[in-house]
ROLUMMAR-497431 format. One record per residue (C-alpha): x negated, y negated, z negated; chain; residue number from 1. Coordinates in pm, 1 decimal. Layout:
# ROLUMMAR-497431
REC	xx	yy	zz	ch	i
REC	X	Y	Z	A	NUM
...
END
This chain:
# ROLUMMAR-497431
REC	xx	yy	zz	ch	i
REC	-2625.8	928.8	-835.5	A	1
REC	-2602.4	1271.7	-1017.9	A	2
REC	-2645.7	1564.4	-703.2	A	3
REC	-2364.9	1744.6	-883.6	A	4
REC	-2194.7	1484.8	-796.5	A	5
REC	-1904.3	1597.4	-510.4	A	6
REC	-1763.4	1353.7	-316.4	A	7
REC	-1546.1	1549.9	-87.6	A	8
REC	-1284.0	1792.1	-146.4	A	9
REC	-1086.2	2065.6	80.5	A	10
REC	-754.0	1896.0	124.2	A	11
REC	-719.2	1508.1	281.6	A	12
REC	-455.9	1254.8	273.6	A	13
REC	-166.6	1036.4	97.0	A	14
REC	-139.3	1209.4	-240.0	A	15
REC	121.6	1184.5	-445.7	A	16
REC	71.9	852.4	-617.5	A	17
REC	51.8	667.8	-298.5	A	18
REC	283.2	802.7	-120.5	A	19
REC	498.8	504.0	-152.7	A	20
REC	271.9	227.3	-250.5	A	21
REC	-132.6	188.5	-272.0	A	22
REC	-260.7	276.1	-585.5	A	23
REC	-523.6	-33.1	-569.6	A	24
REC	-487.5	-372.9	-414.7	A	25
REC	-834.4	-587.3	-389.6	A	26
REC	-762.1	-909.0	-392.7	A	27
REC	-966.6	-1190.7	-283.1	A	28
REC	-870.0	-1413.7	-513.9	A	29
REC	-1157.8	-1715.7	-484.4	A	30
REC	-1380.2	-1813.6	-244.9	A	31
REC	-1600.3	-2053.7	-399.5	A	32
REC	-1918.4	-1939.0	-581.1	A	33
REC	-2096.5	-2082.0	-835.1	A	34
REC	-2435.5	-1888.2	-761.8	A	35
REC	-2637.5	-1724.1	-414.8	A	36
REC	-2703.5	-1410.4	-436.3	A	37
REC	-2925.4	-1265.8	-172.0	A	38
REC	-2749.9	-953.4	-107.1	A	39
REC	-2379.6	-1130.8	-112.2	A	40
REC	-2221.4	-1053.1	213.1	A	41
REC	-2082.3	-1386.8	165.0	A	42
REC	-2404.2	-1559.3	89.3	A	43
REC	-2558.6	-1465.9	421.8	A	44
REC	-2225.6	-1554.2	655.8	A	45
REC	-1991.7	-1825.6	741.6	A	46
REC	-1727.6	-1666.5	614.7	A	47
REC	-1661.5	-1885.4	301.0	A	48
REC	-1630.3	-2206.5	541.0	A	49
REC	-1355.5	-2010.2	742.4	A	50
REC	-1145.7	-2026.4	443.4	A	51
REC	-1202.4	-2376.3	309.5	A	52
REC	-839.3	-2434.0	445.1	A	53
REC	-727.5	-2135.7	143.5	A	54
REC	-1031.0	-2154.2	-129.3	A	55
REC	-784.1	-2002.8	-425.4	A	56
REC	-532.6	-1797.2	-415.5	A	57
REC	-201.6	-1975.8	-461.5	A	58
REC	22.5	-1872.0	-811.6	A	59
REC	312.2	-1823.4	-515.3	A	60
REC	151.6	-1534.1	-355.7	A	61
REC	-18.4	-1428.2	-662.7	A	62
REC	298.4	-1373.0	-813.5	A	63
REC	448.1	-1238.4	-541.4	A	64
REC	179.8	-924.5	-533.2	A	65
REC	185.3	-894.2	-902.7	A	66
REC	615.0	-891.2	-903.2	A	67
REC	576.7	-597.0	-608.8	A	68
REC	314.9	-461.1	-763.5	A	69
REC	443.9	-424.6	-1144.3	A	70
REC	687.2	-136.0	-1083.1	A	71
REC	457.2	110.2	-957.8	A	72
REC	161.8	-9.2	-1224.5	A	73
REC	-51.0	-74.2	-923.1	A	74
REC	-395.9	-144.3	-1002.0	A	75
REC	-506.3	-546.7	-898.2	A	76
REC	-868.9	-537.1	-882.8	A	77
REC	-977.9	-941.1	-893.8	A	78
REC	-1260.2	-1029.0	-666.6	A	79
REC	-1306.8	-1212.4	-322.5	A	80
REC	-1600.0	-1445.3	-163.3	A	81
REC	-1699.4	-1606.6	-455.8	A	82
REC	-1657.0	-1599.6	-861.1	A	83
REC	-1279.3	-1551.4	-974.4	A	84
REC	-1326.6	-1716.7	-1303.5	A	85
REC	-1354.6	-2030.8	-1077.8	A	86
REC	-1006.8	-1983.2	-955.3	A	87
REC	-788.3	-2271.2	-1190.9	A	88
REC	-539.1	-2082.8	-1279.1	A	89
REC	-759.3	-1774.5	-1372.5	A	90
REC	-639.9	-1664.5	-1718.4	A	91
REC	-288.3	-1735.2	-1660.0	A	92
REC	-210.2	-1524.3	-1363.5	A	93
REC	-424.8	-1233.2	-1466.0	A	94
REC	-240.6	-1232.8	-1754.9	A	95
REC	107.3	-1284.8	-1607.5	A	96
REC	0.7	-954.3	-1381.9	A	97
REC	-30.9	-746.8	-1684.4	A	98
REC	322.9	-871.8	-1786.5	A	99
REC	468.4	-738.6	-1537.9	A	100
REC	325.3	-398.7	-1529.0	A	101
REC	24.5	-443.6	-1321.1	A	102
REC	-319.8	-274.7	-1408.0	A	103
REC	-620.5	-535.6	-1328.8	A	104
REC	-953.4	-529.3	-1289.2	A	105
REC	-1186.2	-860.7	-1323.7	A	106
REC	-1497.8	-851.8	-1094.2	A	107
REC	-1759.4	-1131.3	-1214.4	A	108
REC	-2088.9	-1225.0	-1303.2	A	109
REC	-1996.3	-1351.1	-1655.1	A	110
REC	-2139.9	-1712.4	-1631.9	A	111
REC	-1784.8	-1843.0	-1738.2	A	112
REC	-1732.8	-1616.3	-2026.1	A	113
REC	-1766.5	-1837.2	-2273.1	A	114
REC	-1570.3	-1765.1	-2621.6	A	115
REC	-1253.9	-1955.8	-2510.4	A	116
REC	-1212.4	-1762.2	-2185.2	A	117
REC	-1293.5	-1421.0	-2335.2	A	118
REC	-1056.4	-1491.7	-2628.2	A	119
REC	-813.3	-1475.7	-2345.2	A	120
REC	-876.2	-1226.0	-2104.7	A	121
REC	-896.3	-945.2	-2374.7	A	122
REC	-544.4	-1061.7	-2535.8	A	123
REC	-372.6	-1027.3	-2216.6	A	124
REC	-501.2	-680.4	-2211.1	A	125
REC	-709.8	-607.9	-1891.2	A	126
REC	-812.4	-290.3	-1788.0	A	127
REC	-1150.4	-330.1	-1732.9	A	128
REC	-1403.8	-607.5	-1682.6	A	129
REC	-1684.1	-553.7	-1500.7	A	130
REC	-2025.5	-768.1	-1483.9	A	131
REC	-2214.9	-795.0	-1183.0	A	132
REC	-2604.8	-778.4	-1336.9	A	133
REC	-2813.5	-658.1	-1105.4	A	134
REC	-3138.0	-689.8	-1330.7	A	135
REC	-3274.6	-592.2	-1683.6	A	136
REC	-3530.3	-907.6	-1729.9	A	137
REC	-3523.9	-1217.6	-1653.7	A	138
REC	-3739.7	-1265.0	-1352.7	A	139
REC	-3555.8	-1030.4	-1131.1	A	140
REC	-3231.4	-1184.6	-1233.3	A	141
REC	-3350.0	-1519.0	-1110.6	A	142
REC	-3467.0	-1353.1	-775.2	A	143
REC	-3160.3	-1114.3	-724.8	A	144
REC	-2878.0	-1398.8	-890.9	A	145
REC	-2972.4	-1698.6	-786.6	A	146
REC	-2812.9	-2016.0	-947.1	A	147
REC	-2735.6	-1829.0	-1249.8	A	148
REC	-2898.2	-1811.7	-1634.1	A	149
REC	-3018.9	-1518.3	-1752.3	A	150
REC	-3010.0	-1566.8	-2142.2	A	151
REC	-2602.3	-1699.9	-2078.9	A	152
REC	-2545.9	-1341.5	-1915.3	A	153
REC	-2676.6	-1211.0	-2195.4	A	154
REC	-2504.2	-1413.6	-2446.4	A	155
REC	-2144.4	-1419.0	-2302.2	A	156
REC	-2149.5	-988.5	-2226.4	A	157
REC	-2260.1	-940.6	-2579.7	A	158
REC	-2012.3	-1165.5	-2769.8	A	159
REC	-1739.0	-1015.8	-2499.6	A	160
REC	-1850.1	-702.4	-2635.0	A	161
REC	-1822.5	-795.0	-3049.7	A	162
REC	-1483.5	-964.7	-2979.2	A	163
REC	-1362.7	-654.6	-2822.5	A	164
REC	-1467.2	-459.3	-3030.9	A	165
REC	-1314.9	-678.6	-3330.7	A	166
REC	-1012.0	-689.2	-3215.5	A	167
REC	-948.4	-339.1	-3103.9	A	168
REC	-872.3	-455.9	-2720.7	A	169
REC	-783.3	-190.6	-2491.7	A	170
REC	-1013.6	-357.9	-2216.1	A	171
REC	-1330.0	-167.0	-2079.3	A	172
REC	-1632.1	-367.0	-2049.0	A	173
REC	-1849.6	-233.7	-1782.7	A	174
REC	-2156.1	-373.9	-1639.4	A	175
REC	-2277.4	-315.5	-1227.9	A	176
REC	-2589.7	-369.3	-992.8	A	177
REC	-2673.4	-256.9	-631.8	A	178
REC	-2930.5	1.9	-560.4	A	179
REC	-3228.4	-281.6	-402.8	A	180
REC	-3554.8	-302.1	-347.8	A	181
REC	-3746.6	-474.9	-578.6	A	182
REC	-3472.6	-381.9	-842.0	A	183
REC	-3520.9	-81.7	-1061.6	A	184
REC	-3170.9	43.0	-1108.5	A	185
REC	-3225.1	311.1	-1349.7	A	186
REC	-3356.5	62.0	-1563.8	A	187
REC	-3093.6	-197.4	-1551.3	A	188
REC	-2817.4	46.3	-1659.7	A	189
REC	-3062.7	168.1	-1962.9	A	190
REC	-3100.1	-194.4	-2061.3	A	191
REC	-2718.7	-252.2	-2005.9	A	192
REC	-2577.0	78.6	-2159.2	A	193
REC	-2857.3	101.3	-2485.2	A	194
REC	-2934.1	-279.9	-2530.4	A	195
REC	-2621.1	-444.4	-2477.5	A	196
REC	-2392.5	-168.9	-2544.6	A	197
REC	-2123.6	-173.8	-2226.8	A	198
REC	-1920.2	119.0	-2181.0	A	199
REC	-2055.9	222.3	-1840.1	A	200
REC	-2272.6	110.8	-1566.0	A	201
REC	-2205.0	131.5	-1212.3	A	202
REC	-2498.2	163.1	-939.1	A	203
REC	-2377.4	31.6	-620.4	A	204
REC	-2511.1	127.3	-272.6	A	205
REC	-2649.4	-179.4	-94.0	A	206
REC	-2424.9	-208.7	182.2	A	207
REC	-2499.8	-477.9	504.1	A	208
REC	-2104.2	-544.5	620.9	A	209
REC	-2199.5	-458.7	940.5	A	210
REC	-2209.8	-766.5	1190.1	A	211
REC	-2065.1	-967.4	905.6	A	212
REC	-2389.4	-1095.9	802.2	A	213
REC	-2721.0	-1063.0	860.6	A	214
REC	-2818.5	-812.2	578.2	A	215
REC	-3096.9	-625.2	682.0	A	216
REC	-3037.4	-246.8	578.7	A	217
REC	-3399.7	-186.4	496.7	A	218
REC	-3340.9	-344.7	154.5	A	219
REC	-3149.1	-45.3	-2.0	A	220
REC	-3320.9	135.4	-228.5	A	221
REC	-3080.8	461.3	-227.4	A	222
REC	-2952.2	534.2	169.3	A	223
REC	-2858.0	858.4	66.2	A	224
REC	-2512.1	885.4	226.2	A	225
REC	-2172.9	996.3	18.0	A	226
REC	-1999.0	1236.2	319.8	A	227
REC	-2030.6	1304.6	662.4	A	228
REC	-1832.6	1070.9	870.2	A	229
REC	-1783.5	1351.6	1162.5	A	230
REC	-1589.6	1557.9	901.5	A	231
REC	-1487.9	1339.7	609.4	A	232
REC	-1157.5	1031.4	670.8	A	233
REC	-1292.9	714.3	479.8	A	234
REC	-1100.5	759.6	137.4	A	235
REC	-1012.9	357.1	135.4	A	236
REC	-728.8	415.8	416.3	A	237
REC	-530.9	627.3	230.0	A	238
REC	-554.3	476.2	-160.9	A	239
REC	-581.4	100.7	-134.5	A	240
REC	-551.3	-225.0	97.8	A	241
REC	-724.3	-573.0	65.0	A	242
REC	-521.6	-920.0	81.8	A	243
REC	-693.6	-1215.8	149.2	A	244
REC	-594.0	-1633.2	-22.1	A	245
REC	-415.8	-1667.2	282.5	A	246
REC	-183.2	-1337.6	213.0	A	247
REC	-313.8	-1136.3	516.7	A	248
REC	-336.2	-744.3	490.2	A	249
REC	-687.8	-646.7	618.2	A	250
REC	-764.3	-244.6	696.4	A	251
REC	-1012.6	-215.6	408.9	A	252
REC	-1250.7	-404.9	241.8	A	253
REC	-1548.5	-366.0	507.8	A	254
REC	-1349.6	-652.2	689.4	A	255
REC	-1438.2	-966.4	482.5	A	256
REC	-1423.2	-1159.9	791.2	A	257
REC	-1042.7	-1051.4	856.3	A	258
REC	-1059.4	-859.9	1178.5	A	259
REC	-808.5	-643.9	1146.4	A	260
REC	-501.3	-772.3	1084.9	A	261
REC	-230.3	-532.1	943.0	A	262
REC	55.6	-750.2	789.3	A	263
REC	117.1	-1087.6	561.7	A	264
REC	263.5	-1080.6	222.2	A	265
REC	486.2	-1225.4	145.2	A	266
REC	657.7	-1251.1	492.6	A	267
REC	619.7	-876.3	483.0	A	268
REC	646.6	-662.6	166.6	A	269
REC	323.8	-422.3	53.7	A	270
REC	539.4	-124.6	62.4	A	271
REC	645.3	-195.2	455.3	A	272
REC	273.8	-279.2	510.6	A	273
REC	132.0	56.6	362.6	A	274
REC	378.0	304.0	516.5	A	275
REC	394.0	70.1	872.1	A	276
REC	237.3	169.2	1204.1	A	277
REC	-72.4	-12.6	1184.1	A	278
REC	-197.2	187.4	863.5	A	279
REC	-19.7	543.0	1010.2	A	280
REC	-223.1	483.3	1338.6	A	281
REC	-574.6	482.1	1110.9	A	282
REC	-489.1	774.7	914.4	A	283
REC	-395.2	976.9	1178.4	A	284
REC	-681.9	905.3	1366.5	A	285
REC	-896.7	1017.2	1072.6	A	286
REC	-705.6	1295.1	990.7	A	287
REC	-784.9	1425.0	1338.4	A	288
REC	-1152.9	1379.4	1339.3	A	289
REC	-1154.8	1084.4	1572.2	A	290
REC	-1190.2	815.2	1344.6	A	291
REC	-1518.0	673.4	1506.9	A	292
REC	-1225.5	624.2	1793.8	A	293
REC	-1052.3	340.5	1611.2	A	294
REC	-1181.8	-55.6	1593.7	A	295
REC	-1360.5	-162.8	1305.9	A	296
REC	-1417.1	217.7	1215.7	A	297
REC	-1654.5	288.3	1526.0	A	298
REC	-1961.4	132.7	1402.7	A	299
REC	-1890.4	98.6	973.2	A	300
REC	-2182.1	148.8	834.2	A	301
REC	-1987.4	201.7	488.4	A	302
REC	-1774.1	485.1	550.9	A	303
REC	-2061.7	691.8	475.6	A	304
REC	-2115.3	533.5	95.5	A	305
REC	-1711.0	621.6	35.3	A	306
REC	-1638.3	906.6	-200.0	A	307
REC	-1319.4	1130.3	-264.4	A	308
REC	-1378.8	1208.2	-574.6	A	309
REC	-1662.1	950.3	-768.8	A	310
REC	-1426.8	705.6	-782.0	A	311
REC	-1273.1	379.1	-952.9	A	312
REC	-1045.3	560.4	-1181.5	A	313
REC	-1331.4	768.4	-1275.0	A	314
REC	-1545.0	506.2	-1395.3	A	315
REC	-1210.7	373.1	-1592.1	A	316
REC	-1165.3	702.1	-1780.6	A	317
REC	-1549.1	697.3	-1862.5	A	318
REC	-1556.0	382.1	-2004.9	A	319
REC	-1249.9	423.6	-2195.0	A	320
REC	-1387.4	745.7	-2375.7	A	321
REC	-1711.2	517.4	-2466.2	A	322
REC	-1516.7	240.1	-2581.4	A	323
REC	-1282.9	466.4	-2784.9	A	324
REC	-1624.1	628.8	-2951.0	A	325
REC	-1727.2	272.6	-2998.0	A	326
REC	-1474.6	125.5	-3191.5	A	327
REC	-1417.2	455.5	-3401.3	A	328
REC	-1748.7	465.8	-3482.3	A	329
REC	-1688.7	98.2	-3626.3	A	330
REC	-1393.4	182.9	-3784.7	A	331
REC	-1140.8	-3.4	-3554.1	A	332
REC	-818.1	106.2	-3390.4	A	333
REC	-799.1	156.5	-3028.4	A	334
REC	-550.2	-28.9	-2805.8	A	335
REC	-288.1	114.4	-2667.7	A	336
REC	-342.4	128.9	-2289.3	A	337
REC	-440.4	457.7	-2133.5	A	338
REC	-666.6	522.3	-1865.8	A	339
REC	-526.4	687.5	-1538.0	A	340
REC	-568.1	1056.6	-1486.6	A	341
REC	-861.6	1111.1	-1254.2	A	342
REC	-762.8	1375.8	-982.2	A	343
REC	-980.6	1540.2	-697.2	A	344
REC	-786.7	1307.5	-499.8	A	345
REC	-886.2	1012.4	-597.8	A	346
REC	-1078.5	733.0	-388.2	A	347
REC	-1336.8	563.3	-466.6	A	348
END
């Protein structure tokens, strides 16, 4: 991370565009995995097997998030326990989203984008796709993504890229890899950024879950923390909310295992859930300065990796400048869909 980089700001709280609604819902969509990643929160837990009664998340509730959602172009960012493109219905409801006004955001690690399913995705117009790498050569990819084929990666990201670009698709295509030892960051987003040609690269901290797993905190390569927790309210409470397969509202996304337990959609609607007691009681409390007061808060050992102002939307205007670049430097119109304004406000 750049030390210019700030990631506070003077002024905290529900900004304007999420006053009414959350600006981002993360969705786990899938459980199921097709590899075993070592650093996967998921990998190194039982929390998969506590949701082999809701694996995928059903087209009902889906819908119902994307229907609520639509109105106030709400951003969907797609990921969960496992690998989305496993979900069945995959294509289809990512694309009904966009329909009806959502903004979405794939997470993946690209082993199922193949032609067919790429074809797809960039018609229906996603905002951005992003690539889970973690590596720049082969042998670390084996070691870091286990189960999956380096020279596929390779394969699917680059004809993602040529189709994009062909077709003038509004989609950004990012690539992404955690900040490990035995991983040399810098050089995975060169090789991902001058090699392959993605419009941006995101380093991720290495983060443990807390007593989610049994990730041992020694492996990050980059502990430098964001903000001070004594003086800075974790951004996440006041921008976004996570809903699990089953439809349950968890605080943030530090609870994979489902802790907290703020509402269900679709028995309750996102809009009640957001502005409801539950979430007022959190941001209050970190308003105040006594956010280490509250459960699940008092011992996160993530708040301190949260940023005001490096944030999601960020990366999205980034990569659409370097996509736009890209395809005029090719001679291709741009799509049509614009990136969101990025504000000091914003969370990351």
């Amino acid at each position: 991370m750049d030390d210019s980089v700030r990631h506070t700001q003077d002024r905290y709280g529900l900004r304007p565009q999420a006053q009414a609604y959350p600006m981002m819902l993360v969705l786990s969509f899938v459980y199921p995995c097709n590899a075993k990643c070592p650093h996967c929160p998921y990998s190194n837990s039982s929390i998969r097997r506590s949701y082999r009664d809701a694996p995928y998340m059903p087209e009902a509730l889906f819908k119902a998030i994307a229907d609520e959602s639509g109105p106030h172009a709400a951003f969907l960012r797609i990921s969960g326990g496992g690998e989305p493109l496993l979900h069945p219905q995959a294509v289809p409801l990512l694309g009904y989203a966009r329909q009806v006004g959502c903004k979405v955001g794939l997470i993946t690690n690209g082993s199922l984008l193949d032609e067919g399913t790429g074809r797809a995705l960039l018609a229906a117009g996603l905002d951005m796709i992003e690539v889970s790498v973690d590596a720049a050569d082969p042998e670390t990819y084996a070691r870091v993504r286990r189960g999956l084929d380096w020279q596929r990666l390779g394969r699917n990201v680059r004809r993602l890229l040529d189709l994009r670009d062909a077709s003038g698709s509004p989609s950004r295509i990012v690539a992404s890899g955690v900040a490990q030892h035995g991983v040399d960051i810098a050089a995975v987003e060169r090789y991902w950024k001058e090699r392959v040609g993605v419009d941006y690269f995101i380093s991720r901290k290495f983060l443990t879950w807390g007593d989610n797993t049994t990730l041992d905190a020694a492996r990050s390569a980059d502990p430098t923390p964001y903000i001070d927790t004594e003086a800075v309210p974790c951004p996440f409470l006041f921008e976004r909310l996570n809903i699990d397969s089953r439809g349950d509202v968890m605080l943030c996304g530090f609870d994979i295992a489902g802790r907290t337990h703020m509402g269900r959609v679709p028995d309750q609607s996102i809009a009640e859930i957001w502005r409801g007691d539950a979430f007022s009681r959190y941001r209050d409390q970190h308003l105040a300065g006594n956010g280490r007061a509250m459960p699940l808060c008092r011992d996160c050992p993530d708040w301190q990796y949260r940023s005001w102002r490096h944030n999601y939307w960020k990366v999205e205007a980034a990569a659409a400048q370097a996509r736009d670049a890209r395809l005029a430097a090719a001679g291709v119109a741009a799509g049509t869909a614009d990136a969101a304004e990025v504000g000091p406000a914003h969370a990351r």
